[in-house]
C-alpha positions as CSV (number, residue, x, y, z in Angstrom):
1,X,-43.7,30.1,-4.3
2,X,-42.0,29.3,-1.1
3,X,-38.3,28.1,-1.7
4,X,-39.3,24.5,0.3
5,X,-42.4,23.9,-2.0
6,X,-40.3,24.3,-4.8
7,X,-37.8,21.9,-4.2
8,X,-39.9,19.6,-3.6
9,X,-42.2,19.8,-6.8
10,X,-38.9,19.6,-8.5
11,X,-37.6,16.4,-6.8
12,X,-41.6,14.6,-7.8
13,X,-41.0,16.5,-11.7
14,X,-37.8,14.5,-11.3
15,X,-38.9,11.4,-10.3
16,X,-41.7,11.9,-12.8
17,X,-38.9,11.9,-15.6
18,X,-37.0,9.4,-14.8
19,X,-37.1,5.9,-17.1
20,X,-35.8,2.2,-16.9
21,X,-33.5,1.4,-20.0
22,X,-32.7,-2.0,-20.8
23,X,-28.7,-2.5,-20.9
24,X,-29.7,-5.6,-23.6
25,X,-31.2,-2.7,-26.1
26,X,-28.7,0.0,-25.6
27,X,-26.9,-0.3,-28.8
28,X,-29.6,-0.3,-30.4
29,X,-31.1,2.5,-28.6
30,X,-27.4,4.4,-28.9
31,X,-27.6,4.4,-32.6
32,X,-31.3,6.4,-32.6
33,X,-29.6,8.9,-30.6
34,X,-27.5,11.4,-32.6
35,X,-24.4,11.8,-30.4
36,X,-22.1,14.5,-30.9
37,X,-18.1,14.1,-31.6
38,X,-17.4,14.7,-27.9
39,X,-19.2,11.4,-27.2
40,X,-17.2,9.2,-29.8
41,X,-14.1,11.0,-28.3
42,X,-15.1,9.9,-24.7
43,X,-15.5,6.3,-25.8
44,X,-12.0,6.2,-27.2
45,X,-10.7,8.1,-24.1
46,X,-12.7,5.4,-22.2
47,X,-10.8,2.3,-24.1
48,X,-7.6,4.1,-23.3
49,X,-8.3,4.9,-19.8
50,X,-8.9,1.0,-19.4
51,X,-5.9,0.3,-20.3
52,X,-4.2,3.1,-18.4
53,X,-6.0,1.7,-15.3
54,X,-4.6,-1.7,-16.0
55,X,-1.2,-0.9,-16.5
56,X,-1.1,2.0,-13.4
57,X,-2.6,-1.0,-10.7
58,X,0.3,-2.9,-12.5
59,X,2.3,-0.3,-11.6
60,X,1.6,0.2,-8.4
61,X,2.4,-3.7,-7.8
62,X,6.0,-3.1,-8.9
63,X,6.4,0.6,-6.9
64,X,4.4,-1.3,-3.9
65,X,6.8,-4.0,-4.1
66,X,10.0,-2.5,-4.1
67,X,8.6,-0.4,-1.1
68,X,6.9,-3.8,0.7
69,X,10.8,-4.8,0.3
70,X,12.3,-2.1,2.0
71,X,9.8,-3.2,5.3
72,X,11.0,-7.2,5.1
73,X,7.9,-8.1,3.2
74,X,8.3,-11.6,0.7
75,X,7.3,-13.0,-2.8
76,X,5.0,-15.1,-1.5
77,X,3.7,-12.8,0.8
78,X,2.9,-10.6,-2.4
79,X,1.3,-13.4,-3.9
80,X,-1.8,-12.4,-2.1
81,X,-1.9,-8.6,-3.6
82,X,-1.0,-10.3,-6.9
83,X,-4.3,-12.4,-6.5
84,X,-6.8,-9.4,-5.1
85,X,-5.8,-7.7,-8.5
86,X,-6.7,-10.5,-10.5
87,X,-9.9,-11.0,-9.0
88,X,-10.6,-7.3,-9.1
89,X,-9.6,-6.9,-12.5
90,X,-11.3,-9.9,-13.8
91,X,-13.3,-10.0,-17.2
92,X,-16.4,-9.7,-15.5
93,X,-16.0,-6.5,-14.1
94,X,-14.1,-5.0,-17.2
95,X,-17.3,-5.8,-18.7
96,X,-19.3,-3.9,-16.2
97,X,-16.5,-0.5,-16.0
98,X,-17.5,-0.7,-20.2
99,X,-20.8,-0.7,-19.5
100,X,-21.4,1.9,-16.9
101,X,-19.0,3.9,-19.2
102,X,-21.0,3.3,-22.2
103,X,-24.1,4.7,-20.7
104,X,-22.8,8.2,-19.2
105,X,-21.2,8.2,-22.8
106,X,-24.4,7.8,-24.7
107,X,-26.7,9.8,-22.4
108,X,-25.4,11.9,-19.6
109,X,-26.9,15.4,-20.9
110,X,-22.7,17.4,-21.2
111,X,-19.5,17.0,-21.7
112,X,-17.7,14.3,-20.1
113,X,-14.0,15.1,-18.8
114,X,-12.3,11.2,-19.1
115,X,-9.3,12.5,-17.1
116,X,-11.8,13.4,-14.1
117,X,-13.5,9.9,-14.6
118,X,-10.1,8.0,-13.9
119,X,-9.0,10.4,-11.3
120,X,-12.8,9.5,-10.0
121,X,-12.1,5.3,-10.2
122,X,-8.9,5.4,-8.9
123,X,-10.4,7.7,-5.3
124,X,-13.3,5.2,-5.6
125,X,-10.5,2.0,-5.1
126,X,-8.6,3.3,-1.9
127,X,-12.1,5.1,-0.2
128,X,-13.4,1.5,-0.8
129,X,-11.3,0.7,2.1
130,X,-13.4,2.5,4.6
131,X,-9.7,4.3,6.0
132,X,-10.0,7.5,6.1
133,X,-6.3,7.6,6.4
134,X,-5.8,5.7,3.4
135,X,-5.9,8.2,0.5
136,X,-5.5,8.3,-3.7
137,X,-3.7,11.6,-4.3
138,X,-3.7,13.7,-7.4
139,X,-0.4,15.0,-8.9
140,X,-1.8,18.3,-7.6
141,X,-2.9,16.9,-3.8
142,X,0.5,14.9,-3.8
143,X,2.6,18.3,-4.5
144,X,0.5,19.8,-2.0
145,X,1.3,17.0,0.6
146,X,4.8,17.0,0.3
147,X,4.8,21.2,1.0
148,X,2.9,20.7,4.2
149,X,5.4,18.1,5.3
150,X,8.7,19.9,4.6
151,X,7.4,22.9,6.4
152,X,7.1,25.1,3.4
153,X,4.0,26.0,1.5
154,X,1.7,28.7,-0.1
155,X,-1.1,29.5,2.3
156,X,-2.2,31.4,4.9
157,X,-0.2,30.5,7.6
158,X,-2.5,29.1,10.3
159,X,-2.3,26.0,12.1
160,X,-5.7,23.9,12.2
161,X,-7.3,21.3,14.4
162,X,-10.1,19.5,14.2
163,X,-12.4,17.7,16.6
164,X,-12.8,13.7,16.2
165,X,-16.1,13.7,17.5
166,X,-17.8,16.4,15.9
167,X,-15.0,17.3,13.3
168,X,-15.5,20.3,13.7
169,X,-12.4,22.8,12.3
170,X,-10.9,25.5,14.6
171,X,-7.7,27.7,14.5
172,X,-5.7,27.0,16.5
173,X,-2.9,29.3,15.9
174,X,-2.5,32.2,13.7
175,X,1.3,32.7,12.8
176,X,3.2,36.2,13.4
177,X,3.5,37.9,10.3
178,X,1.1,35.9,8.4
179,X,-1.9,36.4,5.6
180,X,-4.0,34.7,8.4
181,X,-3.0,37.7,10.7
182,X,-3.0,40.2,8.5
183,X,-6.5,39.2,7.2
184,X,-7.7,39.4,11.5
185,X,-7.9,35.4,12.0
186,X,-7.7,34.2,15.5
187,X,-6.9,31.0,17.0
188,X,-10.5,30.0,18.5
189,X,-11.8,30.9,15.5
190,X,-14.6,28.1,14.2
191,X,-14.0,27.6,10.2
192,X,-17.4,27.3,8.2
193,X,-16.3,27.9,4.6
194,X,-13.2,28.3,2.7
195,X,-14.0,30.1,-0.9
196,X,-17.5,28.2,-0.3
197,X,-16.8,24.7,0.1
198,X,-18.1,23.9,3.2
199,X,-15.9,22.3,6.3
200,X,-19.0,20.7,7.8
201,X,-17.8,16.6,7.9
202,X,-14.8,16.8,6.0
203,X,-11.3,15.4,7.0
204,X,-9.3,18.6,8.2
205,X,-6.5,17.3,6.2
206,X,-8.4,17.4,3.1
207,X,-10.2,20.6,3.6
208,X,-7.3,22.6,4.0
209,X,-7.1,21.9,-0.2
210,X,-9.2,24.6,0.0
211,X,-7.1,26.8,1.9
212,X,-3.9,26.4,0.3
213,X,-3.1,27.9,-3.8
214,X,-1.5,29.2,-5.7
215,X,0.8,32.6,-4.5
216,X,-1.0,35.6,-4.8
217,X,-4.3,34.1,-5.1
218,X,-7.0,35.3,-2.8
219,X,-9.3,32.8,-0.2
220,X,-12.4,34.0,1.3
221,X,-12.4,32.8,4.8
222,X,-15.9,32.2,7.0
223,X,-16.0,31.8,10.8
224,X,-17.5,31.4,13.4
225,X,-16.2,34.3,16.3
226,X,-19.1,33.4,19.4
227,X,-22.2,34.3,18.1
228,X,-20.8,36.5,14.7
229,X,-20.1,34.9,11.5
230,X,-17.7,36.7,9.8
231,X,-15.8,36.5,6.9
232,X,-11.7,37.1,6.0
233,X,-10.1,37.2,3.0
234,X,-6.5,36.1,2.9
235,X,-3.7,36.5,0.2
236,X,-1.7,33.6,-0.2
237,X,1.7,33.4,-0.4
238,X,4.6,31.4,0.4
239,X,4.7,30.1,4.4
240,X,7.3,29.0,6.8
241,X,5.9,27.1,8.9
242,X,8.1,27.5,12.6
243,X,7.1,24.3,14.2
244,X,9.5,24.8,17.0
245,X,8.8,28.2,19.1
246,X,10.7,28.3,23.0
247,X,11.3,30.5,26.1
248,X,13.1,30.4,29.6
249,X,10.3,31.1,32.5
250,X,11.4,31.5,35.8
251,X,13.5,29.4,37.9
252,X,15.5,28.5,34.5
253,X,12.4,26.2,33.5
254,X,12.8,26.0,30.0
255,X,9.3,25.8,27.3
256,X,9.2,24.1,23.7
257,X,6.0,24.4,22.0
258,X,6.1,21.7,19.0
259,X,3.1,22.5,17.0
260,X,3.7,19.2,14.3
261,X,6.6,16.6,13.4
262,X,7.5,18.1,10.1
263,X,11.0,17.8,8.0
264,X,12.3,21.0,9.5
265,X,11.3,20.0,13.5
266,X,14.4,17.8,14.4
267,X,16.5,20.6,13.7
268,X,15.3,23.3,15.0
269,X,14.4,21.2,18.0
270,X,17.8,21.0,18.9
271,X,18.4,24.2,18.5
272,X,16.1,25.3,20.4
273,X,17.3,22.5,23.4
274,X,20.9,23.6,22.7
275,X,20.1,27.7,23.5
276,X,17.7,26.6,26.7
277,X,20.7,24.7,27.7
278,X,23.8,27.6,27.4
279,X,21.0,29.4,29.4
280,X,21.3,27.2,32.3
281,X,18.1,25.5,32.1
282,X,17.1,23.4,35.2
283,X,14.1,21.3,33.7
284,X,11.7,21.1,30.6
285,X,8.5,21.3,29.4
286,X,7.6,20.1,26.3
287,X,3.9,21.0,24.7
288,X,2.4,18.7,22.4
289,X,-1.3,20.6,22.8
290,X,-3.2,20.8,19.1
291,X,-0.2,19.1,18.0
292,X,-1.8,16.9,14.9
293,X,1.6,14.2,14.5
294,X,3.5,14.1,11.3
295,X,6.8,12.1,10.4
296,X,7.7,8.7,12.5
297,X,11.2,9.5,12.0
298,X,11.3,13.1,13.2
299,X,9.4,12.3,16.3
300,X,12.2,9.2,17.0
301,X,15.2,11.6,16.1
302,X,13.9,14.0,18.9
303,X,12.7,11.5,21.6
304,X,16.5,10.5,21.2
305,X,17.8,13.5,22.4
306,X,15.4,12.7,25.5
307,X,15.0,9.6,26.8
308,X,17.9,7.0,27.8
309,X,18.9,4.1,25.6
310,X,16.3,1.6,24.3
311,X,13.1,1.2,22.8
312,X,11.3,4.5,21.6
313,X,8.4,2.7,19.3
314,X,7.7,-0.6,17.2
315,X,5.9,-0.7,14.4
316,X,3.8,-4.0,13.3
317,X,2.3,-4.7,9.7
318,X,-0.3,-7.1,8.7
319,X,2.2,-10.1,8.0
320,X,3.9,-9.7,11.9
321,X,7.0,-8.1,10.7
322,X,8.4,-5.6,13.3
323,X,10.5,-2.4,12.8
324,X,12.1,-1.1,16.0
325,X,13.4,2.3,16.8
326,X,15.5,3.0,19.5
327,X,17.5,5.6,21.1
328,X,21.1,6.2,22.4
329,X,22.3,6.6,25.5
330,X,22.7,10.4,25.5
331,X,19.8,11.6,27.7
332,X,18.0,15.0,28.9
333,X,18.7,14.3,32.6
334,X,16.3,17.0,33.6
335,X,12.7,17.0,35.1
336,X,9.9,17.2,32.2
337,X,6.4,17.7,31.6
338,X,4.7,17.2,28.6
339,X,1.3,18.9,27.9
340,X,-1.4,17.0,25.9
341,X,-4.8,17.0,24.9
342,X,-7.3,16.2,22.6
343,X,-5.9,17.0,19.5
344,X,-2.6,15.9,20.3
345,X,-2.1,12.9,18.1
346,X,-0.2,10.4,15.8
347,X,3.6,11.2,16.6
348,X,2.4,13.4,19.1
349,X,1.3,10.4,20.8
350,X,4.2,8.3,20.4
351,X,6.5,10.9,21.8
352,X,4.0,11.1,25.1
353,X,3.5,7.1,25.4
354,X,7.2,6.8,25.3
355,X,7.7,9.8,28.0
356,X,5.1,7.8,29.9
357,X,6.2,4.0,29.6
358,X,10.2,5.5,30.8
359,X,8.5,7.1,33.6
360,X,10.6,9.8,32.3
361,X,8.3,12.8,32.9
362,X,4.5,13.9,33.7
363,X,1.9,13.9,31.2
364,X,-0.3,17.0,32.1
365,X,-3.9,17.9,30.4
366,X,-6.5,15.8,28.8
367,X,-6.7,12.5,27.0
368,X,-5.1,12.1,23.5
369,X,-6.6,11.7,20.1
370,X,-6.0,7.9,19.9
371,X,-4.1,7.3,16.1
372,X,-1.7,4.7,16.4
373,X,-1.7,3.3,13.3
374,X,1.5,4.5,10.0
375,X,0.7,5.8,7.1
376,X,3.6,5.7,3.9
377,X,3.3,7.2,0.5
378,X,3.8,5.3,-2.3
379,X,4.3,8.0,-5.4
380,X,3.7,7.1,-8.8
381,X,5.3,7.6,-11.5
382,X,2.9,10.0,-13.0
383,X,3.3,12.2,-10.5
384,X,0.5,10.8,-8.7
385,X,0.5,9.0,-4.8
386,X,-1.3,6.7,-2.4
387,X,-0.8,7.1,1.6
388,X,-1.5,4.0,2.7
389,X,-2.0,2.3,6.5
390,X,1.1,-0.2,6.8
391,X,0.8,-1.2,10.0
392,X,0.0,-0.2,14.2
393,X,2.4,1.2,16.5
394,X,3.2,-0.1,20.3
395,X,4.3,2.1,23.0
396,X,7.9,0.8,24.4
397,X,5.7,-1.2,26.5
398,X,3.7,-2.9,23.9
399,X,0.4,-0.7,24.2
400,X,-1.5,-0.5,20.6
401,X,-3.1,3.3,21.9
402,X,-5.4,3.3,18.0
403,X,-9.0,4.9,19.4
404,X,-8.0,5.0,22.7
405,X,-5.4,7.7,23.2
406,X,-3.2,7.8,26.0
407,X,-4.2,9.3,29.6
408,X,-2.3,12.2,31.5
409,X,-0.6,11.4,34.6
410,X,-2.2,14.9,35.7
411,X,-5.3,15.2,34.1
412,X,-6.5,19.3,33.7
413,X,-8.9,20.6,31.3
414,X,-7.6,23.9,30.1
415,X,-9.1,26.9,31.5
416,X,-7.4,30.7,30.5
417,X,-7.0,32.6,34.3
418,X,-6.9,36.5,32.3
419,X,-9.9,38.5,32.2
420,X,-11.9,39.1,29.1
421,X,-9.3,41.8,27.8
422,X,-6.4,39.8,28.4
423,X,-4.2,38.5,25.8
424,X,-2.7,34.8,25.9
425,X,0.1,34.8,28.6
426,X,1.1,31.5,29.8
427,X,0.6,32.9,32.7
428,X,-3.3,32.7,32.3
429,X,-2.5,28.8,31.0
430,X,-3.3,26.5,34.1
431,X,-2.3,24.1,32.2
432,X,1.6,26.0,31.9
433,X,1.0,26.8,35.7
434,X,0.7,23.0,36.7
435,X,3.9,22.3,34.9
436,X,6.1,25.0,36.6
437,X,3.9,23.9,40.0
438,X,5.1,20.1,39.1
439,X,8.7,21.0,38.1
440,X,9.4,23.0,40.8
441,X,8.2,20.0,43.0
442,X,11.1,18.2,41.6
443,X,13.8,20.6,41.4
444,X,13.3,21.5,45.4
445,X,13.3,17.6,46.4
């Protein structure tokens, strides 16, 4: 028997099976049924996880609120959030979470894990939202996150990007040194699978979950190399991430790559700007290619070491309150040229718009992601989290960039000038090459 023809005379034996069980006659039906203990267990777990729920979403009011205060929010403001939860939380649909519970209780066919079922209602309320930037996070996701932004975590040390259109997850960089490296990962390499869960359609910053573990731990790798899929297996172990890596090219034109805004990138930013400048560096350029964004305030503390005094970025919420962040007067005072593309988003984006609304340097490459919207986590006290969307972000000249992006001043697809032996040299980057081109423009007028 082919392997189509039997799925499908399983899906009519299915369909075949299936029966229509009046909710009025369930108890009465329940009681025919001989349940086992793990069912009466699960209904008392269910009764407690109720009240869980109601007290965490209580919870979450008083942790929401103190953080609402901190951005200028009001009582009365919060008296809207205060009546969503009532109305969601009303008797009616208590009686419906007690039903829908009662049934998998009495007749799904194994063992029910009630801590998975929360975890499960609790995703369900924040994905309701339709934002895939709003996210529930597990104790175990929410450890995870905070890693990833400090720069530090146990993984396999390669920096990912994913296409908005197609979402479609490539490697973008595979650091020195590193279980990605050691395993033979490239950047340009197409992820498929990571220890079998597929990447097809899943949020980049969710499937790399999958990637990250425990140290020591294995993960089995699939990719997609031109026409070859092949597979890596990588050793995980602790990573630091350098999110700042530099060089003097000719003519004393300095380079800072900055692949994301973490914790650790302000500081090693001007580090980096410090030893560029003790080598008599004449201009900058600053690449923001694959960069994915990362912290508001990182981004700010570095565009202040930049750009002249006033307005870097404004942030909006829902109820018109404004948070400003500005910078000094303490300036670069050299040419620049940022590089951007596609993938270049979120802070990435705020630190081009605000190069670009100064007229302070040239943009150079493609169009950006288009993410102007802030996220903030709110953590729980049971070790649990929420990101949630706050509110839009304006360039210093008021432009909301959200599924637009922002355009390059020089716009250049990027297109490698070695041969097919040649190793990345940014002197095969056109992209590079237009900046130097561009700078030295500058420097000679």
């Amino acid at each position: 028997m082919s392997e189509e023809k039997f799925e499908q005379e399983e899906t009519k034996e299915t369909e075949e099976n299936l029966q229509v069980i009046d909710i009025d006659s369930m108890n009465q039906t329940a009681e025919e049924v001989k349940k086992p203990r793990r069912n009466k267990e699960f209904g008392k777990g269910v009764f407690a996880g109720m009240l869980l729920c109601i007290l965490i979403v209580s919870l979450v009011g008083l942790i929401a609120f103190s953080t609402l205060r901190k951005y200028g929010y009001t009582i009365s403001e919060l008296k809207v959030d205060k009546e969503l939860t009532a109305g969601i939380l009303s008797e009616q649909m208590e009686n419906k979470i007690s039903n829908i519970l009662s049934i998998l209780s009495t007749y799904y066919y194994d063992d029910i894990d009630t801590d998975t079922v929360a975890e499960g209602m609790f995703k369900g309320m924040v994905d309701s939202l339709g934002d895939k930037y709003t996210n529930y996070y597990t104790e175990e996701e929410y450890q995870e996150f905070i890693m990833s932004t400090a720069g530090v975590y146990y993984g396999i040390g390669a920096l990912l990007s994913q296409d908005k259109t197609t979402l479609v997850i490539t490697i973008d960089k595979v650091y020195k040194n590193s279980p990605a490296e050691e395993a033979g990962l490239m950047a340009g390499d197409i992820i498929l699978s990571a220890n079998g869960v597929s990447s097809e359609g899943v949020e980049v910053s969710n499937f790399v979950n999958n990637i990250r573990g425990e140290e020591g731990t294995t993960v089995d790798i699939v990719v997609k190399r031109g026409e070859e899929e092949l597979t890596f297996t990588c050793t995980r172990r602790k990573v630091d991430i350098p999110t700042i890596e530099y060089t003097m090219f000719d003519n004393k034109i300095g380079y800072i790559q900055i692949t994301q805004f973490d914790e650790v990138t302000g500081p090693q930013f001007s580090d980096a700007l410090k030893d560029l400048k003790k080598q008599g560096m004449k201009a900058l350029i600053v690449d923001l290619r694959g960069n994915p964004g990362g912290l508001l305030t990182t981004v700010t503390d570095i565009l202040d070491e930049i750009l002249p005094k006033g307005m870097l970025v404004y942030t909006e919420n829902k109820y018109g309150k404004r948070e400003e962040y500005t910078s000094d007067s303490n300036e670069l005072g050299l040419p620049l040229c940022v590089l951007i593309n596609g993938t270049s988003a979120s802070a990435s984006e705020i630190f081009a718009g605000a190069v670009k609304d100064y007229e302070y340097g040239t943009l150079i490459g493609t169009n950006t992601y288009g993410k102007g919207i802030v996220q903030v986590i709110v953590p729980m006290k049971d070790g649990t989290a929420i990101k949630v969307t706050t509110s839009r972000y304006y360039t210093p000249n008021g432009n909301y960039i959200h599924g637009v992006g922002i355009a390059p001043d020089i716009e250049l697809e990027y297109e490698f000038l070695g041969g097919e032996n040649d190793k990345y040299d940014y002197k095969f980057d056109n992209q590079i090459n237009k900046a130097i081109e561009v700078l030295n423009s500058k420097m000679n007028n």
